[in-house]
MMTF fields as JSON, N, C-alpha, C and O atoms, coordinates in Angstrom:
{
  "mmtfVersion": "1.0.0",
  "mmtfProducer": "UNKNOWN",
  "numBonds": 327,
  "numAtoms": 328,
  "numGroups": 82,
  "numChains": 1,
  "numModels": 1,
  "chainsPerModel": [1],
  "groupsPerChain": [82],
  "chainIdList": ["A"],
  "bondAtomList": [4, 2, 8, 6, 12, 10, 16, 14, 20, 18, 24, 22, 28, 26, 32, 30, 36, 34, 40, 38, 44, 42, 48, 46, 52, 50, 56, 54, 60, 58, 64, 62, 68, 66, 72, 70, 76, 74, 80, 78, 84, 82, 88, 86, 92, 90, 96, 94, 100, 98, 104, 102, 108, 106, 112, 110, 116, 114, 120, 118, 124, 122, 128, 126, 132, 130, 136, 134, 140, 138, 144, 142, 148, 146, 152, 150, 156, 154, 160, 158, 164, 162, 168, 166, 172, 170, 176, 174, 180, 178, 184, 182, 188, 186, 192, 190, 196, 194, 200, 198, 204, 202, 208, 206, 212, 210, 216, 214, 220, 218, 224, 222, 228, 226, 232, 230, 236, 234, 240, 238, 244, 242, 248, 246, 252, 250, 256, 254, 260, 258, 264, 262, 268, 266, 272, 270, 276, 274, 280, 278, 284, 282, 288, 286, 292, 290, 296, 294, 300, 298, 304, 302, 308, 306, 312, 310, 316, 314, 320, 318, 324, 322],
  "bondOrderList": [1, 1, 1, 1, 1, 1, 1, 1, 1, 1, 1, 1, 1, 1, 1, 1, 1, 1, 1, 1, 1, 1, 1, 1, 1, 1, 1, 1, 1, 1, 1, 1, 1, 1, 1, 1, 1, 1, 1, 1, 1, 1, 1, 1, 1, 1, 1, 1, 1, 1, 1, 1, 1, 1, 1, 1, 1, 1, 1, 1, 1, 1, 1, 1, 1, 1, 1, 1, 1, 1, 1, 1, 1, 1, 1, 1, 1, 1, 1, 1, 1],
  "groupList": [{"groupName": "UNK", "atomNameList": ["N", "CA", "C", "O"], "elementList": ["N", "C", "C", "O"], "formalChargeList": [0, 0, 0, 0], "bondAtomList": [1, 0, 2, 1, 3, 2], "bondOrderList": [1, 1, 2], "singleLetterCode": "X", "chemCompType": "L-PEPTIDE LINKING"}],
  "groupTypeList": [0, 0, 0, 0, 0, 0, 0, 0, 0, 0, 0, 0, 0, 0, 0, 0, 0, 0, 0, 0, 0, 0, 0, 0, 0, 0, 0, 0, 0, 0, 0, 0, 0, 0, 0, 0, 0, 0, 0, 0, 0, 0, 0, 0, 0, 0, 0, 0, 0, 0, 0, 0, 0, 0, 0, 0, 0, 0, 0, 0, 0, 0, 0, 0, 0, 0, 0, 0, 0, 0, 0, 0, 0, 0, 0, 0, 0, 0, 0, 0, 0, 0],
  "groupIdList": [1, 2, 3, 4, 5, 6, 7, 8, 9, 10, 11, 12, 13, 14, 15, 16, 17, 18, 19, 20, 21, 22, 23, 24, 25, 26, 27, 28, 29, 30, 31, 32, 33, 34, 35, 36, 37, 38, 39, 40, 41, 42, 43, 44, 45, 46, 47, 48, 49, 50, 51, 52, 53, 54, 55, 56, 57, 58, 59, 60, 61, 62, 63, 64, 65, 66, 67, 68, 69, 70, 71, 72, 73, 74, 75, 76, 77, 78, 79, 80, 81, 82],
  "secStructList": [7, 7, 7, 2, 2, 2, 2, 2, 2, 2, 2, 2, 2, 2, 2, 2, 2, 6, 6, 7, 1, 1, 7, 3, 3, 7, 2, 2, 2, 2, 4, 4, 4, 7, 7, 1, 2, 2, 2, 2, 2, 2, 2, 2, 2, 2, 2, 6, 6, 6, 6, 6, 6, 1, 3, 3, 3, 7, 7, 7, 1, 1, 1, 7, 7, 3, 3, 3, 7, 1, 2, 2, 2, 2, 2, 2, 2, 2, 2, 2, 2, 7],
  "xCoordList": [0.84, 0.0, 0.886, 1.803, 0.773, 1.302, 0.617, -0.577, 1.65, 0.919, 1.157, 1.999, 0.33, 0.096, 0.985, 0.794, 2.895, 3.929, 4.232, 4.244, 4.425, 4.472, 3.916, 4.35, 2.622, 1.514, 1.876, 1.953, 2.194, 2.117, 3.538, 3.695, 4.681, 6.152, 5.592, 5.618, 4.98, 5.22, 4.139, 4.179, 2.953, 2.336, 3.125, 2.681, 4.352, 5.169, 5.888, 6.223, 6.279, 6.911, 6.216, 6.706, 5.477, 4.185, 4.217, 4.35, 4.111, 3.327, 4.67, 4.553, 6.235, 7.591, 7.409, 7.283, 7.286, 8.146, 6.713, 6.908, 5.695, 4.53, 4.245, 3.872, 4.484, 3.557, 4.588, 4.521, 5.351, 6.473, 7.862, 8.501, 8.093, 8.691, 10.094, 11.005, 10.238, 11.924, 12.213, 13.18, 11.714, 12.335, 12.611, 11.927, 13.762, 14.615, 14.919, 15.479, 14.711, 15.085, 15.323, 14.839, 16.53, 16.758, 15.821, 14.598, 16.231, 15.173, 14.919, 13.85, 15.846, 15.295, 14.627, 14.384, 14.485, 13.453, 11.989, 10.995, 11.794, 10.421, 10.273, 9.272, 11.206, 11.032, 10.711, 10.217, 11.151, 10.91, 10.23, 10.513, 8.918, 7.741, 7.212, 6.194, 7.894, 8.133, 9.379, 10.326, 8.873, 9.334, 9.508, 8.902, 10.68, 11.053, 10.76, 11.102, 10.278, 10.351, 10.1, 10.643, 8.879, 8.61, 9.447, 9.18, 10.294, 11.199, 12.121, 12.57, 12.316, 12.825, 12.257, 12.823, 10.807, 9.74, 9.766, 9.726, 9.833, 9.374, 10.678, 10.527, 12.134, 13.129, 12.747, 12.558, 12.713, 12.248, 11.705, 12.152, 10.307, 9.571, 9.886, 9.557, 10.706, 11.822, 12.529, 12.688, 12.704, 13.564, 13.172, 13.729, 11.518, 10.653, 9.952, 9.104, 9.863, 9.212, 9.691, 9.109, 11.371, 12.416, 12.731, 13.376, 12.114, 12.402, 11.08, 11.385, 9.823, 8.357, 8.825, 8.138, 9.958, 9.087, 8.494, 8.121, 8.395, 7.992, 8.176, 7.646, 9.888, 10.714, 12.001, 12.166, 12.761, 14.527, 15.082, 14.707, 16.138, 17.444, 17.946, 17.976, 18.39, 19.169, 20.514, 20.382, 21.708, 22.964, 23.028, 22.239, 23.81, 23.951, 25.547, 26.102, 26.161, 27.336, 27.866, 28.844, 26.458, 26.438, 26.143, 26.904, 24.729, 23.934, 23.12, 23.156, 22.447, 21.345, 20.373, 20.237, 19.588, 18.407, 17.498, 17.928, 16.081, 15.252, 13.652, 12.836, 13.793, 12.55, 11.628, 11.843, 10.029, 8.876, 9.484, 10.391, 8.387, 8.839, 7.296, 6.754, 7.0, 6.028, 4.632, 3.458, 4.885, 4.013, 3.858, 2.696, 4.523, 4.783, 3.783, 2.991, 3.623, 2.912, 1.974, 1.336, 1.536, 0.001, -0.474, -1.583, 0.168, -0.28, -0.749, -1.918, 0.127, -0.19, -1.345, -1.854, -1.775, -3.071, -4.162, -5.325, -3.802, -4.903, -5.297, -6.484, -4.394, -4.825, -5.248, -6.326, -5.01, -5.332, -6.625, -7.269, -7.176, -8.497, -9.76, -10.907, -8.938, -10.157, -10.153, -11.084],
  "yCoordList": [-1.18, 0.0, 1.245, 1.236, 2.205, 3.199, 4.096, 4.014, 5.083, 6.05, 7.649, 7.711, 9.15, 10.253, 10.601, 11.21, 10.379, 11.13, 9.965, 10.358, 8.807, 7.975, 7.979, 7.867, 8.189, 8.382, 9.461, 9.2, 10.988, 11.668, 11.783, 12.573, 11.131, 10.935, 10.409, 11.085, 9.075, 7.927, 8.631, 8.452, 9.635, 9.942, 11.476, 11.819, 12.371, 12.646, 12.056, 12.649, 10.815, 10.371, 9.909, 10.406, 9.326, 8.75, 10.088, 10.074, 11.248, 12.481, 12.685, 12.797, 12.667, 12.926, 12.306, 12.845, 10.542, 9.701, 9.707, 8.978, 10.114, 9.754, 8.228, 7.635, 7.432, 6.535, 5.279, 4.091, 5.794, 4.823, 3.856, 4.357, 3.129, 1.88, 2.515, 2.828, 2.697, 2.97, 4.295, 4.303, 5.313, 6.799, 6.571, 5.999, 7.178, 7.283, 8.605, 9.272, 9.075, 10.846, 10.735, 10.027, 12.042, 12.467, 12.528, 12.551, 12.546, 12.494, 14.436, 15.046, 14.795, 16.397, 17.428, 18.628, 16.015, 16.951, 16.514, 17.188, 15.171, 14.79, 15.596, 16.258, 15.486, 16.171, 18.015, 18.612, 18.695, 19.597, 20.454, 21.534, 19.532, 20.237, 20.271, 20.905, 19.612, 19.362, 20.427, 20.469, 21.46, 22.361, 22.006, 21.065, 22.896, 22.824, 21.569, 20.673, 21.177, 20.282, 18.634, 17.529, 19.357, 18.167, 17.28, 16.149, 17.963, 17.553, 16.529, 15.462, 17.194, 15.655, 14.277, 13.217, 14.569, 13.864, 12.799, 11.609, 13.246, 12.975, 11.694, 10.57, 12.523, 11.948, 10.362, 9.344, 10.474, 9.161, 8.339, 7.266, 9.128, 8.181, 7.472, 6.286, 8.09, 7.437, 6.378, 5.205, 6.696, 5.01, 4.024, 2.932, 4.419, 3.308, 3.023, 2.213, 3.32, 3.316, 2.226, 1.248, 2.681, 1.3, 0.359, -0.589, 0.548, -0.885, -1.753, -2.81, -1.329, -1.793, -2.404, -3.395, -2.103, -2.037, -1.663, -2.345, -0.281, 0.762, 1.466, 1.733, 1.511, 2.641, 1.76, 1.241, 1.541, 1.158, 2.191, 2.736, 2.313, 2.829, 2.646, 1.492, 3.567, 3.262, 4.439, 5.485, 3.728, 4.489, 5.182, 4.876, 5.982, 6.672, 7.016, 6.76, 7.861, 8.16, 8.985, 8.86, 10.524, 11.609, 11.491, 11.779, 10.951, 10.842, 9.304, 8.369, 9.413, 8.271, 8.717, 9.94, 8.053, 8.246, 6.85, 5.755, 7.394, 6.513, 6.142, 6.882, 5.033, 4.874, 3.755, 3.249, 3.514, 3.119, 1.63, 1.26, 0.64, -1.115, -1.149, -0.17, -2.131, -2.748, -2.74, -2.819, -2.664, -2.706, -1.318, -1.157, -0.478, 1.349, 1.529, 2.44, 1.126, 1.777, 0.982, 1.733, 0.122, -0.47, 0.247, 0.771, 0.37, 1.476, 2.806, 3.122, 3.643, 4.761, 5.099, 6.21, 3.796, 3.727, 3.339, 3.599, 2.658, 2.668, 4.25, 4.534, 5.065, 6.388, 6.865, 7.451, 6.848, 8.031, 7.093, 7.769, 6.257, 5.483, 6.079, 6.286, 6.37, 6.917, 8.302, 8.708],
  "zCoordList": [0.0, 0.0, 0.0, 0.821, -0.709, -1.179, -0.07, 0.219, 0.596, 1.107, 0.432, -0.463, 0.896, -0.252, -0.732, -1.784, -0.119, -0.688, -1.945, -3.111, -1.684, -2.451, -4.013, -5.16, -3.274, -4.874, -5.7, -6.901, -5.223, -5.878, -6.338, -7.269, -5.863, -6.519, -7.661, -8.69, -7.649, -8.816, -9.81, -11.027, -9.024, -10.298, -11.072, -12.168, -10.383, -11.187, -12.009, -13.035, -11.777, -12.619, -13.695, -14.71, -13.898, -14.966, -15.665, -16.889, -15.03, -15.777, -17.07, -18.291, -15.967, -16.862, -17.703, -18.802, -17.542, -18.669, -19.552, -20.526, -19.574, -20.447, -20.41, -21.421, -18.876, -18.872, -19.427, -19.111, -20.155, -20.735, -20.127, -19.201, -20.412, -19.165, -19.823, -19.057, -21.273, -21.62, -21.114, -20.351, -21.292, -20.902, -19.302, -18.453, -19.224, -17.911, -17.55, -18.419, -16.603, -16.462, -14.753, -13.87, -14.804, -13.774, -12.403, -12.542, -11.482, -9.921, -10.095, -10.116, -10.16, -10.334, -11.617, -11.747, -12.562, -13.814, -12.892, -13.165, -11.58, -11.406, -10.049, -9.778, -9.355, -7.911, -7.919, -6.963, -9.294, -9.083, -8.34, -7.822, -8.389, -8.108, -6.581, -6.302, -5.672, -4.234, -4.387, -5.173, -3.047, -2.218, -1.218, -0.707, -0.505, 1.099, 1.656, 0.886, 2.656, 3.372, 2.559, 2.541, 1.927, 1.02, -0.135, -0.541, -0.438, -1.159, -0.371, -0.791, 1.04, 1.718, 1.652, 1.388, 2.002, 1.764, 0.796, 1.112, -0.429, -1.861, -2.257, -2.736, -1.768, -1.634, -0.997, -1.662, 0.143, 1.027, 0.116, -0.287, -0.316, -1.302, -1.963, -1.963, -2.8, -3.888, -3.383, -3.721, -2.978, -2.47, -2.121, -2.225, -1.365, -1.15, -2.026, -1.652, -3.165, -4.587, -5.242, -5.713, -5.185, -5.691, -5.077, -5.524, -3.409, -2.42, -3.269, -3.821, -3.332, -3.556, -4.908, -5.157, -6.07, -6.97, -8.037, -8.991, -7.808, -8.645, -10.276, -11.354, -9.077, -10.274, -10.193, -9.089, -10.953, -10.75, -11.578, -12.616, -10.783, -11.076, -12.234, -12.659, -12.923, -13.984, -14.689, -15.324, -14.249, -14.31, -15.617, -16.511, -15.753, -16.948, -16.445, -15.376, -17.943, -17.512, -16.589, -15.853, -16.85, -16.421, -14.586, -13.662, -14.563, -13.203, -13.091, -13.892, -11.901, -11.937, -12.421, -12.425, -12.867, -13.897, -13.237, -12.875, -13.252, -12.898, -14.088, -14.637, -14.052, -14.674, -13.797, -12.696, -15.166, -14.482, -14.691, -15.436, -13.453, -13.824, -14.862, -15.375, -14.917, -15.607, -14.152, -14.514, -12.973, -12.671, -11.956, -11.583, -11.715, -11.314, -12.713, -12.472, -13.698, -14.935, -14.516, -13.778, -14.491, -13.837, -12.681, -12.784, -11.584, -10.902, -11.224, -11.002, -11.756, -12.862, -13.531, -13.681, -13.991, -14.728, -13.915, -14.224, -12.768, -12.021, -11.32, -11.164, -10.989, -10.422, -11.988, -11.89, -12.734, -14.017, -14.22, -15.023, -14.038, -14.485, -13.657, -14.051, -11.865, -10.947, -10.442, -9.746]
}
């Protein structure tokens, strides 16, 4: 069970990658949008996103880059359905 910081990380991310399992992008093109405290927050999330599941990691040369699993996009679609 996902709780509200959770949801609304993974449904930034859905919103970034357009829902798509290949696009991979930075934690700060999705976190943007979490301010001050929350951004600690959002952070946390993230990681419990990729303990669950969610999102994995994915290295690049530059930075880490994260994308959706196969079931982080089933989730996704279950919030964009209700």
């Amino acid at each position: 069970m996902l709780n509200e910081i959770e949801i609304a990380v993974l449904i930034s991310i859905c919103h970034k990658t357009k829902m798509s399992k290949k696009v991979h992008i930075p934690k700060q093109y999705f976190l943007n949008r979490f301010k001050g405290r929350k951004r600690v927050y959002a952070e946390k999330a993230l990681l419990s996103l990729i303990k669950k599941g969610y999102v994995i990691k994915h290295p690049t040369r530059g930075e880490m880059t994260y994308q959706l699993t196969d079931f982080g996009r089933k989730e996704c679609m279950k919030f964009a359905g209700s």
